[in-house]
LOBA-154734 format. One record per residue (C-alpha): residue in three letters; x, y, z. Coordinates in steps of 0.2 Angstrom, whole numbers, plus 2048, in hexadecimal, padded with zeros to 3 digits. Layout:
AlaXYZ
...
END
This chain:
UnkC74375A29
UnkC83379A20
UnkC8736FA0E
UnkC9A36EA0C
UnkCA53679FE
UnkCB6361A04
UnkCC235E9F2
UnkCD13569F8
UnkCDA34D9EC
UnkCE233E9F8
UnkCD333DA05
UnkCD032CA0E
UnkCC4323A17
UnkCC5314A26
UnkCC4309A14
UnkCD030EA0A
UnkCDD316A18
UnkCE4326A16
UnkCE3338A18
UnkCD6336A25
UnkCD3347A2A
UnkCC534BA1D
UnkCBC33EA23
UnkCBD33DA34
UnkCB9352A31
UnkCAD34EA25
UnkCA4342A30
UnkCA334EA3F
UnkC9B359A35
UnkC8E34AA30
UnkC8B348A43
UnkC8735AA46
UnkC79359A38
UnkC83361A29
UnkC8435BA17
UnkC95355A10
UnkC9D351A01
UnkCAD34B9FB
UnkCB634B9EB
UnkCC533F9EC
UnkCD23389DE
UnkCD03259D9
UnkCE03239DD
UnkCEE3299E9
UnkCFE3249F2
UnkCFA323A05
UnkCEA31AA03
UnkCEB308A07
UnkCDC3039FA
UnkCD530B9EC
UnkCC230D9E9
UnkCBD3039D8
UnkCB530E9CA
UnkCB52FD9BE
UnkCB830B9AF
UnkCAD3189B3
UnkCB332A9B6
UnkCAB32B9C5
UnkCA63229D9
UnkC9A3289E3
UnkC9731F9F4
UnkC93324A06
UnkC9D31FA13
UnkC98321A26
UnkC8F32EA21
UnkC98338A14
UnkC95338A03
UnkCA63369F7
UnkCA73379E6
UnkCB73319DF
UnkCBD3399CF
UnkCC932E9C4
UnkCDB3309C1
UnkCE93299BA
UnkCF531F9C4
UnkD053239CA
UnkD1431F9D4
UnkD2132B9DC
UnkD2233E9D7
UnkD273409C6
UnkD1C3419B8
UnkD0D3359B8
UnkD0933E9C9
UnkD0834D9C1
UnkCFD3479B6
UnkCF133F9C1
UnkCF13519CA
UnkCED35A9BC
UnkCE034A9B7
UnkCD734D9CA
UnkCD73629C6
UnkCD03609B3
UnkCC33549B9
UnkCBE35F9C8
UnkCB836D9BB
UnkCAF3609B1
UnkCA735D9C3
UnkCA536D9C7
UnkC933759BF
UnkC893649C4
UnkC903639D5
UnkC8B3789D8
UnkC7A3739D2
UnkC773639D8
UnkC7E3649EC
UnkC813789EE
UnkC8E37A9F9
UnkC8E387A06
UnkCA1382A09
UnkCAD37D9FB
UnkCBE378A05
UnkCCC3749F9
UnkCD736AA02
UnkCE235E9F5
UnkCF43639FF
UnkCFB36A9EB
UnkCF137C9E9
UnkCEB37A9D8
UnkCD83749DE
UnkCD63859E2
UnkCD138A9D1
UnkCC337D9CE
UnkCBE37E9DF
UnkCBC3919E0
UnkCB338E9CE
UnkCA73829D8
UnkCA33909E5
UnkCA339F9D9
UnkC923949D2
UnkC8A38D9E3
UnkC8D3A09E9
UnkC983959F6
UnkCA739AA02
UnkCB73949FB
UnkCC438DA09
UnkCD638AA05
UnkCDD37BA14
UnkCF0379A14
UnkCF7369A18
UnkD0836DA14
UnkD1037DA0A
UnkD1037A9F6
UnkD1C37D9EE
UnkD2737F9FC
UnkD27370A01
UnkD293679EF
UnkD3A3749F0
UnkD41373A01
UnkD3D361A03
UnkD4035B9F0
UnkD4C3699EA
UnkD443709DC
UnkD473809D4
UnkD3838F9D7
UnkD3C38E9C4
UnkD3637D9C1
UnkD2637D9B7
UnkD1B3739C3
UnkD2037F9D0
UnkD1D3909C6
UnkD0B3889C5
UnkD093849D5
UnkD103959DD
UnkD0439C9D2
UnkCF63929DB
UnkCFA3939EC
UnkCFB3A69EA
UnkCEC3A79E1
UnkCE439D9F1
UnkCE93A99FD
UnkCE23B79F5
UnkCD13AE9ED
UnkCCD3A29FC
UnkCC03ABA09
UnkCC83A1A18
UnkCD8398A19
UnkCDA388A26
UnkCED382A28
UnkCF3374A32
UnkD0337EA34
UnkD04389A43
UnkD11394A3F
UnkD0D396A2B
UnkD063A8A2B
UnkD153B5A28
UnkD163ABA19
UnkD043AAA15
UnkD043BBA16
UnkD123BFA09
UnkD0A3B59FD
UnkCFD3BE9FE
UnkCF03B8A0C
UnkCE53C6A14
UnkCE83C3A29
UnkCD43C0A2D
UnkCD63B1A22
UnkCE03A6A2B
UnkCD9399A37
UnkCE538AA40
UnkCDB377A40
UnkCEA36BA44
UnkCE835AA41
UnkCDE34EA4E
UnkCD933FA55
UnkCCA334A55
UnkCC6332A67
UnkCB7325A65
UnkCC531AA5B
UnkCD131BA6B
UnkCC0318A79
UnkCB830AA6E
UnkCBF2F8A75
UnkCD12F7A6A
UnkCD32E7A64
UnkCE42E0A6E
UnkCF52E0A64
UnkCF72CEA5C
UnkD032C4A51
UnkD152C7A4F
UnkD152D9A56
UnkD0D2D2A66
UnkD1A2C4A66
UnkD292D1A63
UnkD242DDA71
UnkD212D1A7D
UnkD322C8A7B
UnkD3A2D8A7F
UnkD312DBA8D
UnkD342CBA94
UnkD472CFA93
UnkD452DFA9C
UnkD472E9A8E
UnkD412FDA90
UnkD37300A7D
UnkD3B310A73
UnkD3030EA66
UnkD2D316A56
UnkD1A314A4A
UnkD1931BA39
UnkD2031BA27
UnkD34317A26
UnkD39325A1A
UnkD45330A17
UnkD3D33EA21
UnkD3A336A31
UnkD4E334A33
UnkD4F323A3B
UnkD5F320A36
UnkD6432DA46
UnkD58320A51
UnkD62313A4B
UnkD7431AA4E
UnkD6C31DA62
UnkD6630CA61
UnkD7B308A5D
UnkD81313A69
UnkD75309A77
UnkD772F9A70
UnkD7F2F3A81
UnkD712F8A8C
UnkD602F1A8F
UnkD582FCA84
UnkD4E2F6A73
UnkD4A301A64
UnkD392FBA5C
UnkD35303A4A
UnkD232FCA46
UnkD1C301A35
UnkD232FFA22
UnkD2830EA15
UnkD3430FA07
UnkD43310A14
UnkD41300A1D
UnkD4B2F5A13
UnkD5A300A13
UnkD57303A26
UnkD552EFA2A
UnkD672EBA22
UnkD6F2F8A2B
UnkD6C2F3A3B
UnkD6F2E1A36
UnkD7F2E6A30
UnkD832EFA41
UnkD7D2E0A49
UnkD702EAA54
UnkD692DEA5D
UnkD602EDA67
UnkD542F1A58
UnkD452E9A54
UnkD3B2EBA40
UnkD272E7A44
UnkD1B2E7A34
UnkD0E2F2A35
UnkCFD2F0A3F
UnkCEC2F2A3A
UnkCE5303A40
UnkCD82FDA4F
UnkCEB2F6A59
UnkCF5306A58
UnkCED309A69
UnkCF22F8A70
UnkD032F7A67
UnkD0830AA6E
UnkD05303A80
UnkD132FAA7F
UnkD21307A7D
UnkD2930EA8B
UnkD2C31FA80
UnkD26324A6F
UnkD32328A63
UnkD30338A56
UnkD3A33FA4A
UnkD3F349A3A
UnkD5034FA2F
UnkD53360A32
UnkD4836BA28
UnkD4737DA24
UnkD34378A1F
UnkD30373A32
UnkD30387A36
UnkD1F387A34
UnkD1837CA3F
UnkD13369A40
UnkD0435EA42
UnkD0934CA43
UnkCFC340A43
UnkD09333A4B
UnkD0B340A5A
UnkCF933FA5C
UnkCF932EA5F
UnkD0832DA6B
UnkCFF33AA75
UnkCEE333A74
UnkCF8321A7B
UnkCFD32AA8B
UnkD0F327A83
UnkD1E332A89
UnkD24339A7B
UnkD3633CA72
UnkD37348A65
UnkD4234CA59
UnkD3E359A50
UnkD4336DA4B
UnkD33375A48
UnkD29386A4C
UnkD1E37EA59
UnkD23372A66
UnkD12366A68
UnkD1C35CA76
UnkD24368A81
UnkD0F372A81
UnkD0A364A87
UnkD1735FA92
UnkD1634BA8B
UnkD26348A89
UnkD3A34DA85
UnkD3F358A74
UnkD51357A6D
UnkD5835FA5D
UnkD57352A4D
UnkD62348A47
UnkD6F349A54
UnkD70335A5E
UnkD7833AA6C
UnkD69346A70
UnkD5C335A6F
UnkD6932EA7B
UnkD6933AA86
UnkD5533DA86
UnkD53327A89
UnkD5D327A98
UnkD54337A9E
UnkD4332FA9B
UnkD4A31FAA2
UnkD50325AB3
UnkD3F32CAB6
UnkD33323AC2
UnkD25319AB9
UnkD18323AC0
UnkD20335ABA
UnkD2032FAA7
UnkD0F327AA9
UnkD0A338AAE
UnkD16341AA1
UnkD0B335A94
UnkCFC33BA9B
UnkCFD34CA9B
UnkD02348A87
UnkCEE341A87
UnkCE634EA8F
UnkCEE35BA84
UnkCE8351A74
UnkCD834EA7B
UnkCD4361A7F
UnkCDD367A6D
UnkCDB359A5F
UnkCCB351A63
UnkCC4351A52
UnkCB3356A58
UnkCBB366A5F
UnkCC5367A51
UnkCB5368A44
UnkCAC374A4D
UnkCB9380A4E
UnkCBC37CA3B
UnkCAA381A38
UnkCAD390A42
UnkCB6396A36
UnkCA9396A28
UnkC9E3A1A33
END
């Protein structure tokens, strides 16, 4: 049995919503006889609820199996100050933590896992006490990404401190777990030793997708089936309207094949939608259709009715080093063909065969990719879909996915 403390500042649970992957990880690991601990914020942005400390500093509750304490922090919206703070509020409180939890659980494992590096310190603190080994798991590259994606200067305070955690991670870490495939030249120049480096993309929950999924109902059931009494062929779209998913470029295709019997579905909600709903009702797209989202347990149902599944990022220099969608995994786990739009190191899509992949934000190229995808035979992307499901199945099953994480430990 192997005790294992998982810090991650934003994890999730089936109750509160997202990140999901420390718990569906940290419930494998359950399964498999092993002890697991997770120290989470109060309170984050991608959650959909927030656990209730009613004042106290601390929550500690088990859920399916994994015990979560849940440190509180201040809250905050957006990327300025106040989430700094509540940052720095989640690292101070984790050293408070620390002695008592190397005492008290004794990890074996101490995974510091938070997206920003700067968990590194308490948490290698933690394992320097439980005589523990210290893993550093990269979601996405700080502070890159807070530079590329938010142009801000390698000179900015924040950023000074958080280069100086992510290189103190790479060298202090005993193993190192990225979700990026093509991230270790750069590991490597800041400092990473080559043995360290292991690769434990994101996954799926394969009991969530055999259990017996609820049907889709309400409006979006309504919407989709209007269309397809009309003879429209769905490309679809699930996830967060934002910036980065550049659905503004599915919406220009959408205009240029406004005459044809083609309907562009964008299910979900984010800060763009607004913006995205008025433009198209300006253009007088009659082609494009805005669905609220859906509750969890119908993805699988509301992805069967797309003909294709629609993915897509802006152009990013960022994307060199590999990507890990969890909407991807979805599309694939539906037995969806799949359009993607994205400029990245690793090509997910074309490995597995499930689908067509065009440059980002370029319309014509959707177009172009629809009409292909269209003049196929039924049976040819019902085939092109299912080789997307069997590449998921044999590579982001989560229980394969914890095992080999555990590998690593060894």
């Amino acid at each position: 049995m192997t005790r294992i403390l998982i810090i991650n500042h934003y994890a999730g649970s089936p109750c509160y919503g997202m990140e999901y992957r420390p718990y569906y990880l940290a419930r494998e690991w359950v399964r498999s006889g092993h002890q697991v601990q997770v120290l989470a914020s109060s309170v984050s942005h991608v959650r959909a609820a927030s656990p209730q400390l009613a004042g106290r500093n601390r929550l500690d509750e088990t859920i399916d199996g994994v015990k979560y304490s849940w440190l509180r922090t201040p809250s905050y919206k957006g990327n300025g100050t106040d989430r700094v703070l509540n940052i720095a509020s989640f690292v101070c409180r984790l050293y408070s933590a620390g002695k008592v939890l190397a005492q008290s659980f004794k990890p074996d494992a101490v995974i510091a896992s938070s997206t920003y590096p700067m968990d590194i310190w308490p948490a290698r603190r933690i394992a320097k006490m439980a005589k523990a080994k210290l893993v550093f798991e990269v979601h996405d590259l700080w502070p890159l990404s807070p530079m590329e994606l938010g142009g801000m200067s390698k000179w900015h305070p924040f950023i000074v401190m958080v280069q100086m955690a992510e290189d103190y991670a790479y060298r202090h870490a005993d193993v190192v777990v990225s979700m990026l495939p093509k991230a270790r030249d750069y590991m490597e120049s800041r400092g990473m030793a080559p043995h360290k480096l292991h690769i434990v993309p994101n996954g799926i929950d394969v009991t969530e997708w055999q259990a017996d999924n609820p049907p889709l109902t309400g409006a979006a059931k309504e919407a989709l089936s209007h269309l397809k009494a009309q003879g429209y062929f769905i490309v679809g779209y699930a996830g967060t309207h934002g910036l980065a998913n550049a659905l503004t470029t599915f919406l220009d295709a959408a205009k240029l094949m406004h005459s044809e019997k083609v309907a562009f579905v964008l299910v979900g909600d984010g800060p763009d939608k607004r913006d995205l709903q008025r433009w198209a009702a300006a253009k007088g797209l009659n082609n494009v259709t805005f669905i609220e989202p859906v509750k969890k347990e119908e993805i699988p149902a509301l992805l069967q009715w797309f003909d294709i599944a629609y993915i897509g990022l802006q152009r990013q220099p960022l994307f060199r080093f590999g990507i890990s969608p969890n909407k991807l995994m979805d599309y694939m786990m539906a037995g969806r063909p799949v359009l993607m739009a994205i400029d990245a190191g690793n090509d997910p899509v074309a490995e597995a065969g499930c689908g067509i992949s065009i440059p980002p934000e370029e319309p014509d190229a959707i177009v172009r990719a629809v009409k292909q995808m269209m003049a196929m035979q039924p049976e040819d992307r019902a085939a092109m879909g299912q080789r997307g499901h069997t590449y998921v199945m044999a590579h982001h099953d989560y229980r394969i996915l914890a095992k080999r994480f555990l590998d690593c430990l060894q």
